[in-house]
C-alpha positions, -999 to +999 in steps of 0.1 A: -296+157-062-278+135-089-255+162-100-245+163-069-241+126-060-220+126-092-199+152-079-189+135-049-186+096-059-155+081-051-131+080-081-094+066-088-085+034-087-101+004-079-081-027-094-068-047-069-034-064-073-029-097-053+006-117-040+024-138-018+054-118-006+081-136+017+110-121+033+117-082+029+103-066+001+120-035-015+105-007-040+073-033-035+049-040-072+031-068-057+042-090-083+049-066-106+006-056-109+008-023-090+007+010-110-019+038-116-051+016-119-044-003-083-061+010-051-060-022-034-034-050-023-043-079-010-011-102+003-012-140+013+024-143+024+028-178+032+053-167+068+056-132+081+074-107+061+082-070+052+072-044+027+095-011+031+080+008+002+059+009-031+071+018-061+059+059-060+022+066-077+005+096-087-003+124-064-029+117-048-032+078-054-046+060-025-039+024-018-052-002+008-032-030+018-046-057+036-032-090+046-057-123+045-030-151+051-041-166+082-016-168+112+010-143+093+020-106+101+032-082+077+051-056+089+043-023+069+084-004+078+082+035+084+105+057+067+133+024+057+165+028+040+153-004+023+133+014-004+142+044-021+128+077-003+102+080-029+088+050-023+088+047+012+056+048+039+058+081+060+049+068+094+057+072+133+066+040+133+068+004+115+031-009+116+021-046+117-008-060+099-020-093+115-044-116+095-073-094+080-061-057+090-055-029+069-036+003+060-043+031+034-018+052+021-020+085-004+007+092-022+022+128-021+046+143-050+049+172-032+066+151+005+075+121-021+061+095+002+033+075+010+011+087+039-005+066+062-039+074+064 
């Protein structure tokens, strides 16, 4: 039974990177802490703002962004010009993040996006 449980226990990454974005953010690092060991974001933008893309991971990545400011939206922007096509979220549509809501993305080499999950 451990073998098993070993063989099908979460890995990746599990740092968690933490900012305050304002306005609209481009090719997004969250404060220049994202990269391979991040699988979470947490944002307290002090007003509403907008993320269009994060910088491209590694196939397969998965990151959860979630916004705790209090009274503050983030708007996650589908498919924007803003960011660079690797780095951009493939979605339907722009999706908004109110106070303690989240999104999880994997990152595809192969469609060279993020996909909302």
């Amino acid at each position: 039974m451990l073998l098993l449980a070993s063989q099908i226990a979460p890995t990746g990454p599990v740092g968690v990177a933490t900012d305050a974005p304002s306005g609209a953010n481009n090719n997004y690092t969250a404060n220049n802490e994202f990269g391979p060991l991040i699988g979470f974001i947490d944002l307290t933008p002090p007003t509403n703002c907008n993320i269009t893309g994060l910088m491209a991971g590694f196939d397969g990545q998965i990151v959860t962004i979630t916004n705790l400011a209090p009274g503050v939206t983030v708007t996650l922007n589908a498919l924007n010009g803003g960011s660079v096509l690797a780095n951009q979220f493939r979605m339907v549509a722009d999706f908004l993040l109110p106070t303690n809501n989240s999104k999880s993305f994997r990152y595809s080499a192969t469609i060279g996006k993020w996909v909302a999950l």
